[in-house]
N, C-alpha and C positions, 0 to 999 in steps of 0.2 A: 285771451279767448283762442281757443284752437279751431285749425282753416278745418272749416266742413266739405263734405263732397257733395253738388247737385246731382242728380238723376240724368241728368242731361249732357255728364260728364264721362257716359258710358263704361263701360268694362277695362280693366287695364291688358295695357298690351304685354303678350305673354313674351316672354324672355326667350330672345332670339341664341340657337343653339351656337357653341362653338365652333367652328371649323378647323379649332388647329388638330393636328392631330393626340388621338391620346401617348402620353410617353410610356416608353420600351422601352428596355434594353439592344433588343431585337433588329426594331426599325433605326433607331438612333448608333445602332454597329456599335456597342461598347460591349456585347461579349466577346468573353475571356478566348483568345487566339495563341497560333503556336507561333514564335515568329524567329525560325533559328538562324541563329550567325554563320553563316559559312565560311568558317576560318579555309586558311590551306591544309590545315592539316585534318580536319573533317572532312573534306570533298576527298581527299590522297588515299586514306581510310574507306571510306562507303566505295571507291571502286576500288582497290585492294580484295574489300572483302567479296566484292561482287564478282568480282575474277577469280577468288579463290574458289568460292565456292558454286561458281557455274559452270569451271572448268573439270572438275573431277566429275559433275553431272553428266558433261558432253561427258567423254569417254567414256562412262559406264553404258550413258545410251548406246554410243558407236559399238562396244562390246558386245552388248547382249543383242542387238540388230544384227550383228554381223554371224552370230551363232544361230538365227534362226534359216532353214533352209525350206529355202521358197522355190515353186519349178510355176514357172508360170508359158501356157501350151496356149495358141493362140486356133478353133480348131475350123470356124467357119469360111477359111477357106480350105485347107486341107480331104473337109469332110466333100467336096464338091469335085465328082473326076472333071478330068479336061471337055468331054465330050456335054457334060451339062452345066458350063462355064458361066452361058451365055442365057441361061433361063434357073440360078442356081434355087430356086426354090420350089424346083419341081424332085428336086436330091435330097433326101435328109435322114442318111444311115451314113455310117461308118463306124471303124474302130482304129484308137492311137495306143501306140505302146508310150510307157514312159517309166525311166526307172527313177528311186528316190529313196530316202532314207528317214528315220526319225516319227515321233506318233505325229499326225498328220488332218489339220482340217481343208477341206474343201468346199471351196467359192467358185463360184460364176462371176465374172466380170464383162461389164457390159458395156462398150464404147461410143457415144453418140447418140444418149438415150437422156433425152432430158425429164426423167422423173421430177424436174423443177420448174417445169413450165405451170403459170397460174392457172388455167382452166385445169388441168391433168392433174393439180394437186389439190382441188378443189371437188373433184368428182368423186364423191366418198360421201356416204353418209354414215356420220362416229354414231351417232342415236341407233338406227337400224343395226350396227354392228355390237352392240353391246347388249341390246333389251329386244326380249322376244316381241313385246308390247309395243316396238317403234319399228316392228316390220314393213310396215308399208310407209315410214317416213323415206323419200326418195329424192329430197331437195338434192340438188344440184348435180342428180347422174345421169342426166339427160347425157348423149345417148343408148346408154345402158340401164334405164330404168325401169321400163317392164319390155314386157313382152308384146310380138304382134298381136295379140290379143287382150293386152291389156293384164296380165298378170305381173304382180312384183315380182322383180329378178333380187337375190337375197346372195352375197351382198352385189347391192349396184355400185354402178359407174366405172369407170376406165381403167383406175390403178387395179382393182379387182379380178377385172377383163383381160387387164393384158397380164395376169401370172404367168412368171418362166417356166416353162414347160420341159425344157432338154431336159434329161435323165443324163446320169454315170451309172456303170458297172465298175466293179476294178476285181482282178483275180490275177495271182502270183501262183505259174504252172499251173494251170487250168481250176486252181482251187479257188473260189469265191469270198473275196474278202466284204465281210457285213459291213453297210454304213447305217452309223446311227444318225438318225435327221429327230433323235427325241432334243429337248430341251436347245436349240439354235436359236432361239425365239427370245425376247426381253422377258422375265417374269413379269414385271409391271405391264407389258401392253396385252399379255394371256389374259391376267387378273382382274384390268380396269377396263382395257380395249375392247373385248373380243366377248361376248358371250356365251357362258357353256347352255344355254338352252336356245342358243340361234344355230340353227342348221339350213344350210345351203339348199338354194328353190331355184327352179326355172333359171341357174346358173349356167353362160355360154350357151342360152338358147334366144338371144333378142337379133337384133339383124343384123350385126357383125360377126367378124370370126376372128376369134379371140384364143387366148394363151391355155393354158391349162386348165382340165378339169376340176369339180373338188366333189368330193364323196359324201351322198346330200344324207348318211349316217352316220357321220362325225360332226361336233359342234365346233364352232368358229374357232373355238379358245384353244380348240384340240389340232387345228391347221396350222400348223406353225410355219413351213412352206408362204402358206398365205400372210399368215402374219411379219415375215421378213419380208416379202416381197413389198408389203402398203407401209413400212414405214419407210418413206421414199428420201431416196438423193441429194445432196444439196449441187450436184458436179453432174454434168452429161458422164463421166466414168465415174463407173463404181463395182465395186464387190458389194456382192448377198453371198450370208453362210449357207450352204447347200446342206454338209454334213459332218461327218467326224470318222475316221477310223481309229478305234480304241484298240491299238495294238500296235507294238514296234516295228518298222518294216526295217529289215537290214540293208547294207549300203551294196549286197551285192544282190539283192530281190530283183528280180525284172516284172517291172508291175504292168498290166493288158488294160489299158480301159476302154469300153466299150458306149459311147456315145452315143444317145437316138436324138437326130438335132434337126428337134423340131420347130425350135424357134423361130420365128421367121427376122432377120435382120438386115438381111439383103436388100428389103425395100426401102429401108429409110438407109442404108450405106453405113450400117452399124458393123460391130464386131463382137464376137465372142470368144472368151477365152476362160479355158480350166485352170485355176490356180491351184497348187497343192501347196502345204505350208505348216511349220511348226512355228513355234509363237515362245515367247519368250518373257521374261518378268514385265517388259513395256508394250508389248503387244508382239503382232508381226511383225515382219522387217520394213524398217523408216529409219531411214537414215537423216531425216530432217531434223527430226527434233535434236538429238546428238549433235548435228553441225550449227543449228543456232544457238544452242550453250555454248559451244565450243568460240563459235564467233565472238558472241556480248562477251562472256570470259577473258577472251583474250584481248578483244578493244578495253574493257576496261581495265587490263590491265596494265597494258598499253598508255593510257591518259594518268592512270596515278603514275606511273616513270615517267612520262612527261612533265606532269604539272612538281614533283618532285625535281626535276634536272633544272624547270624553269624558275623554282623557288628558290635554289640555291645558287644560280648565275644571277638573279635577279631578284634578289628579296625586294621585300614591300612591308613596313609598318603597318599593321592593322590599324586603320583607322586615321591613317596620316593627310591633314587639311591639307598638305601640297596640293595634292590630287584633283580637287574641287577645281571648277570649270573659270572658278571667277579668283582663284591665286595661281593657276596657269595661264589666265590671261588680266593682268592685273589691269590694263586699260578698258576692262568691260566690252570687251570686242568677242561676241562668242562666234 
């Protein structure tokens, strides 16, 4: 007779899940790894090659840095006579001569100017800058966001506000040399950044006094001026491209440049300074990057002659149990 089930015997208990975990490869660490031998004569090799070929880099660096010619004029104190030393921002005309050679771009450098502080990199709004339709989006440009009356200022906020304003002239015997200030700007931040149907509103009219103007019949994307000055700093010093002169100046030119320095920098103990500069297959002149090839190149070339002079005063069997902790000390004593 087979055992029956009463009523009374209720429902069976459902089958308690497992806890272990499911298996992997993954969790279990049994995929496939690299796991190389580092013979002597691989390590001797990897810096060998690492020296050979970091040191011919340095030097081409050093070369082509050293061929670029850089004048770099420092002009905010210059621009200030002796007689208004003591109030220098009541001063802001002059003219510096400077001679140089080579085609030639032009930077503004700015010293003690922390484009990297988090409120002042903050003060932007990218919505408003790019879409006519997020015009009055004004998150975070307090206090450059509208106006005493309540109108949007376009674009707002600080980085905006304080545009570099000084001018250059430059003319070789009284003739006028053109700068072109076209195309200084990233294409990508004209394209995606900047909107060609946002044009400049109620700009440097809220209750500070701020940097330069902009032209409320030009669209954002067409401000390039503006667009180098907001993508901002990682370094209290910096260079922004001002311009370009597209043409050779000869090594015996005496070039006039003509400064209106209106920036104000005196108040926070900043400096300003005109850089002129040709530029070369690695940029402008940097001499850093050239000296740190040159350095790792030569350290490692340096450690493969060493670990070479110490292989062969002292060889070592690959793999030799001597070595092991417990047949160097055969009593078990570590």
């Amino acid at each position: 007779m087979g055992d029956s089930t009463s009523p009374s015997d209720g429902p069976a208990e459902p089958r308690r899940k497992s806890k272990k975990p499911k298996y992997s490869r993954f969790t279990q660490q049994e995929l496939p790894a690299c796991k190389p031998l580092l013979t002597p004569m691989i390590v001797v090799t990897t810096f060998a090659l690492i020296g050979i070929i970091f040191i011919p880099i340095g030097l081409a660096s050093l070369s082509a840095s050293e061929q670029v010619v850089e004048i770099v004029y420092q002009y905010d104190v210059d621009c200030i006579p002796e007689q208004s030393q003591n109030d220098k921002v009541a001063f802001i005309q002059s003219s510096v001569p400077r001679h140089m050679d080579g085609p030639v771009h032009i930077y503004y450098e700015l010293d003690n100017f922390y484009q990297n502080h988090r409120r002042y990199v903050k003060s932007r709004s990218d919505k408003q800058l790019r879409s006519k339709a997020s015009e009055k989006v004004t998150t975070n440009c307090a206090p450059e966001a509208t106006t005493s009356d309540g109108s949007v200022i376009v674009p707002c906020g600080l980085i905006a506000w304080s545009l570099f304003n000084d001018t250059y002239s430059f003319a070789i015997d009284s003739k006028t040399i053109e700068v072109n200030k076209k195309n200084i700007a990233w294409q990508s931040d004209k394209e995606h950044k900047f909107g060609n149907n946002v044009y400049p509103k109620n700009f440097q009219m809220g209750g500070l006094i701020g940097g330069a103007k902009l032209n409320a019949s030009i669209p954002l994307s067409e401000q390039e001026d503006l667009i180098v000055w907001m993508r901002t700093a990682a370094l209290p010093k910096f260079r922004k491209l001002y311009g370009r002169i597209e043409m050779d100046l000869d090594a015996n030119d005496q070039i006039t440049v003509t400064i209106q320095n209106n920036y104000n920098t005196y108040s926070f103990e900043g400096k300003k300074k005109l850089v002129l500069s040709t530029t070369s297959w690695i940029g402008g002149k940097n001499d850093f990057l050239g000296t740190a090839y040159l350095t790792v190149g030569s350290l490692c070339l340096f450690l493969a002659m060493a670990f070479i002079v110490l292989y062969l005063l002292k060889p070592r069997t690959l793999g030799d149990p001597s070595y092991l902790s417990w047949n160097r000390n055969p009593d078990g004593h570590y």
